[in-house]
N, C-alpha and C positions, 0 to 999 in steps of 0.2 A: 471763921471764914477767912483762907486766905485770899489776899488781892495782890495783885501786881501791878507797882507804883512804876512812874517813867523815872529814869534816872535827877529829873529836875524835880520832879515833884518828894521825891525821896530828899532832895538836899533842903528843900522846901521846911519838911518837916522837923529835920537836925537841926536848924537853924534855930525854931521853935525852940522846942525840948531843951535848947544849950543857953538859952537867953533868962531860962526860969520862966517864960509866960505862960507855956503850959505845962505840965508834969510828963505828960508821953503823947507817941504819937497816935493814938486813938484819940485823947482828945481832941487833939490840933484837924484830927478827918472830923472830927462829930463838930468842931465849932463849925467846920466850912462849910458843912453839909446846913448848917440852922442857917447860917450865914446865905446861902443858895437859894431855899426854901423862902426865909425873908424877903428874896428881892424877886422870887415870882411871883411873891403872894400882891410886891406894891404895883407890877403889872397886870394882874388879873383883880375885873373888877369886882365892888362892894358887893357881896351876898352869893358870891358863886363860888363851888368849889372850883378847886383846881383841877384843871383837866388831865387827865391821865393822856401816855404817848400813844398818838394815832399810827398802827403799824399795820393798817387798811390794806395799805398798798399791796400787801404779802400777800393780801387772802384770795387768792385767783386760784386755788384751788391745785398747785402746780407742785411737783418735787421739789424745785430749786425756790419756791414760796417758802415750802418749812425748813429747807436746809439755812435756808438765810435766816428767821427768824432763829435756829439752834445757835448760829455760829456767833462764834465769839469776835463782835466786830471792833471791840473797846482795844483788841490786839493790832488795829491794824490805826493807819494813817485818819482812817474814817471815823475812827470814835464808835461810840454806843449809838444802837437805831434810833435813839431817843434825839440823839443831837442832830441829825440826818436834818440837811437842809432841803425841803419843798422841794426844788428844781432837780435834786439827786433822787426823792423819794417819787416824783411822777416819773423822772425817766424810767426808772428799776421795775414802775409798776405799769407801762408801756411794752419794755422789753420784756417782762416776765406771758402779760399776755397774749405776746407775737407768736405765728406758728413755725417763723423764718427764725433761722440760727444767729443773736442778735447778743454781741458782748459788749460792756460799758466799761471802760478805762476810764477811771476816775484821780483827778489828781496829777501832778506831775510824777509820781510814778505809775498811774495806769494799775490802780487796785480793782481786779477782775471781778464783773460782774455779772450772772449772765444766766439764759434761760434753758428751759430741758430742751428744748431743739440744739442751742449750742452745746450741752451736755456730751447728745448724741456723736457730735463731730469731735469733740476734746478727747473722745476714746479711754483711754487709761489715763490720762493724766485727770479726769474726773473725778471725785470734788476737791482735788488737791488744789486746782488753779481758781476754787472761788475763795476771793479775799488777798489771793496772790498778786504780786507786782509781775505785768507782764514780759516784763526784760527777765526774770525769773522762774518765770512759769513756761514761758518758750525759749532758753534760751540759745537753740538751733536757729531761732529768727529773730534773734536779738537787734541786729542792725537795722533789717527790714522793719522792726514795730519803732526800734529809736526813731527813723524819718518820720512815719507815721504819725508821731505824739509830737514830734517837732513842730511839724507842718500843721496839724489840724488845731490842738493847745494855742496855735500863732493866729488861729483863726480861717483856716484855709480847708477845703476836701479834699479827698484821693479817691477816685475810684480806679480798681484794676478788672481785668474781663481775663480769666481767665489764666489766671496767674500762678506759674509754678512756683511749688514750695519743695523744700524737705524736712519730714517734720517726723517726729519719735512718737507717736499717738499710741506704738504697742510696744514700747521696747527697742525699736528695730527702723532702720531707717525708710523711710517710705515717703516717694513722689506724690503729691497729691495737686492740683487745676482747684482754683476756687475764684469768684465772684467775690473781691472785696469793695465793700464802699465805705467809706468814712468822715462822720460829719461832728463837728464841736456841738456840745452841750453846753449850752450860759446858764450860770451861777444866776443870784438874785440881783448881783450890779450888772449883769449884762454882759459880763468877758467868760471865753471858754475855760469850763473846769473842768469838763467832761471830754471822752470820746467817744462817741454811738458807734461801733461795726457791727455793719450787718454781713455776714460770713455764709454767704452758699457754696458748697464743696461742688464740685463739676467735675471731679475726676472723672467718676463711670463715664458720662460724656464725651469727653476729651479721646478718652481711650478707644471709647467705640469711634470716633471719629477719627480716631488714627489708624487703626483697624479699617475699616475702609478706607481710606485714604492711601493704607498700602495695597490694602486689597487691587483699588483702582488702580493705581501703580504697576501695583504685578501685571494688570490684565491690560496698561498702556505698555508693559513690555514684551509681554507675550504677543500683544496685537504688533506693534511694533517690528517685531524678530518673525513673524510669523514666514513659514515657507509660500505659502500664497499669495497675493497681493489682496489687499484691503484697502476701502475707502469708505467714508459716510458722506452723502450728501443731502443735502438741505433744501426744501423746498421747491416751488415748478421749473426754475432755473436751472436745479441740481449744482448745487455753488457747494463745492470742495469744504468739510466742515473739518475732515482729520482723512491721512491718508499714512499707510505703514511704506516701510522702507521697501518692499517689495515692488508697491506701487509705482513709489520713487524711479527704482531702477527700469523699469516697466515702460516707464512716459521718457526716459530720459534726463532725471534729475531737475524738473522743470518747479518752481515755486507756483502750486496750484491754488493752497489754500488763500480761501477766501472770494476764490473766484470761478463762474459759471461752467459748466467742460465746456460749452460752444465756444466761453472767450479762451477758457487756459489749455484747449488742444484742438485748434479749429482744422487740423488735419481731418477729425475723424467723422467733418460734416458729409454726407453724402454718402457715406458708409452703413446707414442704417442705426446706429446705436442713439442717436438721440431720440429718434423718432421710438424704440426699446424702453427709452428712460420714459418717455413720455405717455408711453401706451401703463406701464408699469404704474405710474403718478396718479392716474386718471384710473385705474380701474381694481388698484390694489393687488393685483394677479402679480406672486414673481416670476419670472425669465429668467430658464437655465439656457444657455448656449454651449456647444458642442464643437470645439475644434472650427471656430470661427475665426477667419483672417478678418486683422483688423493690421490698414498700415499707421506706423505713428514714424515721429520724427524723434529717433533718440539720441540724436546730437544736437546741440543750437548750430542752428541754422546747415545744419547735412540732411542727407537726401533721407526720402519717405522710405521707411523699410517694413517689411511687411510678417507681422509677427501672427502666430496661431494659440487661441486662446480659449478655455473652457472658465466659465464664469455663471454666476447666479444675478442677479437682479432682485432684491427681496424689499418689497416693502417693506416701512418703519410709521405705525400707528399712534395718535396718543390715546388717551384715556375712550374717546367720546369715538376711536377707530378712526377717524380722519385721518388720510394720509399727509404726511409731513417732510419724510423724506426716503431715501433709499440706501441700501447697506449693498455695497458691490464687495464680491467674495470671488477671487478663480485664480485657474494657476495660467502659467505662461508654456503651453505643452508642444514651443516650435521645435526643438529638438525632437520629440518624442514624433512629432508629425512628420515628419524630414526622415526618423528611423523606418517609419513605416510606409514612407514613402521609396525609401531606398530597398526596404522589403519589398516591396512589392517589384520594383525595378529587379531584382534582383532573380525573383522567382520567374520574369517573363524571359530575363536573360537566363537562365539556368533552362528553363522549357527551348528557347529559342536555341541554347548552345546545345542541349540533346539532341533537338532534330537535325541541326548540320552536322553534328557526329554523326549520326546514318547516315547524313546525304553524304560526306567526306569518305566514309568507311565503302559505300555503294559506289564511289568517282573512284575509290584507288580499288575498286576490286575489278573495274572495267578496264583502268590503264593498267593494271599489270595481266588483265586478260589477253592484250593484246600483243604482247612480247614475250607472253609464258611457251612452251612450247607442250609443257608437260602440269599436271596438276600438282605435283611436286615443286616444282618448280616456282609454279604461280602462288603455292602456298607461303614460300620461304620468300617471295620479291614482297609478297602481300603483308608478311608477318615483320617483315623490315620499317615498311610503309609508317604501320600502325606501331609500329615503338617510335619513330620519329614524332607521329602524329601525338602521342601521349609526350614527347618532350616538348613541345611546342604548347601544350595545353599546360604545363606546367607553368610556362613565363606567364599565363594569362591567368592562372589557378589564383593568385595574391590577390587581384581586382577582386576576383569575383565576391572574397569574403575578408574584404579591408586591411589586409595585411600589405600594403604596397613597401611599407619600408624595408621589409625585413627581406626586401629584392635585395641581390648584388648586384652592383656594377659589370654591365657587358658592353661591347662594340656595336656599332651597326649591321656591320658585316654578318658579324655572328648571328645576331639576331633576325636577319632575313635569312639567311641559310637555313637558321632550327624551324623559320615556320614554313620554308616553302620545302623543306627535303621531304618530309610524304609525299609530294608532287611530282619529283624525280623519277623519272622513268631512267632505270641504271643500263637495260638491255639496248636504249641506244645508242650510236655512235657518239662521239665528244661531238663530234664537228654537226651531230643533226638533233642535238642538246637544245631545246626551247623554252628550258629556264634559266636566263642567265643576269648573275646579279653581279654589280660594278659599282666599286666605291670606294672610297678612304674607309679605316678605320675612327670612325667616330665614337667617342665614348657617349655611352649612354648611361646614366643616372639609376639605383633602383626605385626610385619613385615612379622618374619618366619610361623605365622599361617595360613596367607594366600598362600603361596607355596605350605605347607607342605597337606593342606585342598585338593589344587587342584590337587594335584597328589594322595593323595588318593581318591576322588571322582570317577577320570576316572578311578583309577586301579577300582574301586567297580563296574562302569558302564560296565568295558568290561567284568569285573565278568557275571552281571548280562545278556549281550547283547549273550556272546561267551562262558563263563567261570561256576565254581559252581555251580552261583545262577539262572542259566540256566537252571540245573536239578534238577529236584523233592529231590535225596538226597544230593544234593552236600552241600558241610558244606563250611567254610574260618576258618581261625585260624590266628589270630593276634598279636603276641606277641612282645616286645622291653626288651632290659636290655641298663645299660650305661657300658661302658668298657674304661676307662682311658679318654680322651677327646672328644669320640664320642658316638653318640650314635645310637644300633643298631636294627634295626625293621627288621622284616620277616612275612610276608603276606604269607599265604600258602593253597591253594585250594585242594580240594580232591570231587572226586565220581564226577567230571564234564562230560558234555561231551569228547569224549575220540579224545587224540591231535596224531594226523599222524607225525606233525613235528613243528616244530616254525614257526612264521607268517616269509612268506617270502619277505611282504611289510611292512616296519615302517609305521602305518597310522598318522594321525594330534594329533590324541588322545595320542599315544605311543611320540610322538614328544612333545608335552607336559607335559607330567610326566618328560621326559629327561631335557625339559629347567627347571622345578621347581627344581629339586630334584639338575641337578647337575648347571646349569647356575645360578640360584638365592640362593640356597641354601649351595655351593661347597661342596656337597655331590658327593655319588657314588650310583647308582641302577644297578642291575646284577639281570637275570632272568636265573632261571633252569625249562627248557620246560618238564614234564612227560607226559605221555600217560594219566593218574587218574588227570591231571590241574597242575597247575604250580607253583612256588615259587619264589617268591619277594626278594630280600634282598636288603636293602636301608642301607643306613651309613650315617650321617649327622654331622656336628661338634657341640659340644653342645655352642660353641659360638655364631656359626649362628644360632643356633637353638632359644636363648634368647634374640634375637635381635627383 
């Protein structure tokens, strides 16, 4: 049988063998062995055999039970199971019958001990690291186990919650989260010999909770960015619990969370939406709303403005259906309301402009009836008429379908000339001429000329429909001057049909001259109604005017 002596005990035995006391070293083992034997026999009492090694502990019926009885322990710091001190032998046989992953560093070097739950976690480096030094056995976490055996050997614990590692379990580097705890093990004099870890892996955990947690992320970014505006709120109060940037922009970048909407937007009292929120709280039913005006304040402290909104109202249930709170969802559709608002303007004014083109086309086919001599004639004054009349619907064509810039810049002059020449009766004399227009050349703007165009065309059309150019001798007189920063025009009719009183309905047409002259223009128009036709006076700024 070979054995394998420590280097001390091998010198041990030369020393023998060279002195003559005994012949070899088989002797020199067989004396000390009688010699051993002798002094168990003077501790163990008269008439009892000696007791063979109690190695109980193992038999829990577990892998790492027979792997430790196989292994050769006489190689390590620990010596043979035989020598195994009580306080090492119940720890080993504690941790063997735990279900939790439970290794014992034994010693100042931390000789690995440990159960088939810890087996499971060791992965590949299993059953290499039982009986191994764990500065050794892990040495990827070598520094981290040094503190460890510092700290708890001195008599102290560690626990970690959750604690990243990097560890080689397959060959290959690999992240792993564990639950470590760590407590000293005393010896039979009471100081720590031992370190107890208890090792739960939490990876899978970790991971799925990181996994949501960006999942959550993702979907605070998407709610966040979202084109809609979003809020949640909490409770009968409806107090602000999270709201997206949409919202934000919405309310006017106002700090809501945390607080009630009556306190963080009391604009929107009397508007009907709390009394929404509240019908909503109370009966679980959501509320979709449809291009409803709601004004809010979205400057500090600037004026209320008044925005168009489609939104949902949804209840938010717990487990037990009780409502709890409300999940507001909608977009901000004032522009889109404003475009179909301007549709709609647009289509009355397109219907309204067809029918004064017949009534205009019917006025010049009367005035050139009148000075025609020949149907030839009246054909060629008529066909003049309506090439004018199509020039003048030109300057007003860009209004109709939003093209005002792409006007060029023209004069005043000109500009009353192109809309009143259909109206021209040419078979007159100069001197018995009853359209006559007088003024500077004033430069007009191509933004301002298309306003400016369409209010005068209608004023010319109701001339021509109700007014002046109605009657055989009715005349217009057109004249402007500029007076300090505005400038000022007067349109003046005479010899009309004769006026009982002013119109006592504003028609679409009269409602049109008003939006050009004073909404787009920030002009002013004032009308003096006479019995002999009416008078005009417009005001314009000559800033707007050159725009």
């Amino acid at each position: 049988m070979n054995v394998s002596l420590t280097p001390e005990w091998a010198a041990f035995i030369a020393d023998k063998v060279q002195s003559g006391e005994y012949r070899s070293a088989s002797e020199v083992v067989r004396a000390g062995l009688r010699t051993l034997t002798q002094e168990s026999r003077k501790d163990q009492p008269k008439g009892t055999a000696p007791a063979p090694c109690d190695l109980s502990f193992l038999d829990d019926g577990s892998e790492m039970g027979r792997l430790m009885r196989a292994h050769d322990w006489s190689r390590t710091a620990l010596g043979p199971l035989a020598t195994w001190p009580q306080s090492l032998k119940t720890t080993v046989g504690i941790l063997l019958r735990s279900p939790i992953p439970i290794v014992l560093l034994w010693g100042p070097d931390g000789v690995m001990i440990y159960n088939d739950a810890y087996s499971v976690f060791a992965g590949g480096r299993h059953p290499l690291l039982l009986g191994a030094k764990v500065r050794e056995g892990w040495p990827e976490v070598a520094d981290f186990n040094d503190h460890v055996m510092q700290v708890v050997l001195g008599g102290g614990t560690l626990s970690y919650q959750d604690q990243e590692l990097t560890l080689y379990r397959k060959g290959r580097a690999e992240q792993v989260w564990m639950n470590l705890d760590y407590s000293p093990v005393l010896d039979e004099s009471g100081r720590p010999a031992g370190v107890l870890a208890i090792v739960v892996e939490t990876t899978e955990r970790v991971l799925a909770e990181q996994r949501v947690a960006a999942e959550g992320e993702r979907f605070r970014s998407l709610f966040q960015k979202a084109p809609g505006f979003m809020a949640m709120l909490r409770g009968p109060e409806h107090v602000f619990e999270i709201v997206n940037d949409s919202y934000v922009q919405l309310i006017g970048h106002r700090d809501v969370i945390g607080k009630p909407v009556r306190t963080a937007l009391p604009e929107i009292q009397g508007q009907g939406f709390l009394e929404l929120l509240d019908t909503v709280f109370t009966s679980g039913e959501p509320f979709r709303g449809h291009a409803l005006p709601v004004k809010l304040q979205r400057q500090p402290h600037g004026p209320v403005e008044e925005r168009f909104v489609e939104f949902v109202y949804q209840p938010i249930s717990d487990s037990t259906g009780r409502v709890t709170g409300i999940f507001v969802e909608g977009y901000d559709v004032t522009e889109r309301v404003e475009g179909e608002d301007k549709q709609k303007l647009l289509l009355r004014e397109l219907n309204h402009r067809v029918k004064n083109l017949f009534a205009i086309a019917s006025g010049m086919v009367t005035i050139s009836a009148r000075s025609a001599s020949t149907p030839r004639e009246m054909a060629q004054v008529l066909h003049g008429r309506l090439n004018a009349l199509a020039r003048a619907n030109e300057l007003i064509r860009p209004g109709l379908i939003g093209t005002e810039q792409d006007q060029d810049r023209t004069t005043l002059d000109q500009l009353v000339e192109t809309i009143l020449l259909p109206y021209v009766d040419e078979a007159r004399a100069k001197d018995q001429e009853c359209i006559i227009i007088d003024g500077p050349a004033v430069p007009v703007g191509g933004n301002a000329v298309t306003s400016l165009a369409l209010a005068l065309h209608e004023t010319a059309t109701n001339a021509a429909k109700y007014g002046a150019l109605a009657a055989p001798k009715g005349c217009i007189r057109v004249d402007w001057h500029v007076k300090d920063t505005d400038l000022h025009l007067r349109w003046e009719e005479t010899d009309g049909p004769a006026l009982t009183s002013p119109p006592q309905i504003q028609g679409f047409g009269s409602s049109l001259v008003q939006r050009s002259i004073a909404g787009q223009l920030h002009g002013q128009i004032k009308y003096d109604w006479r019995q002999d036709g009416v008078t005009v006076h417009v005001t314009v700024p000559l800033e707007r005017l050159s725009q």
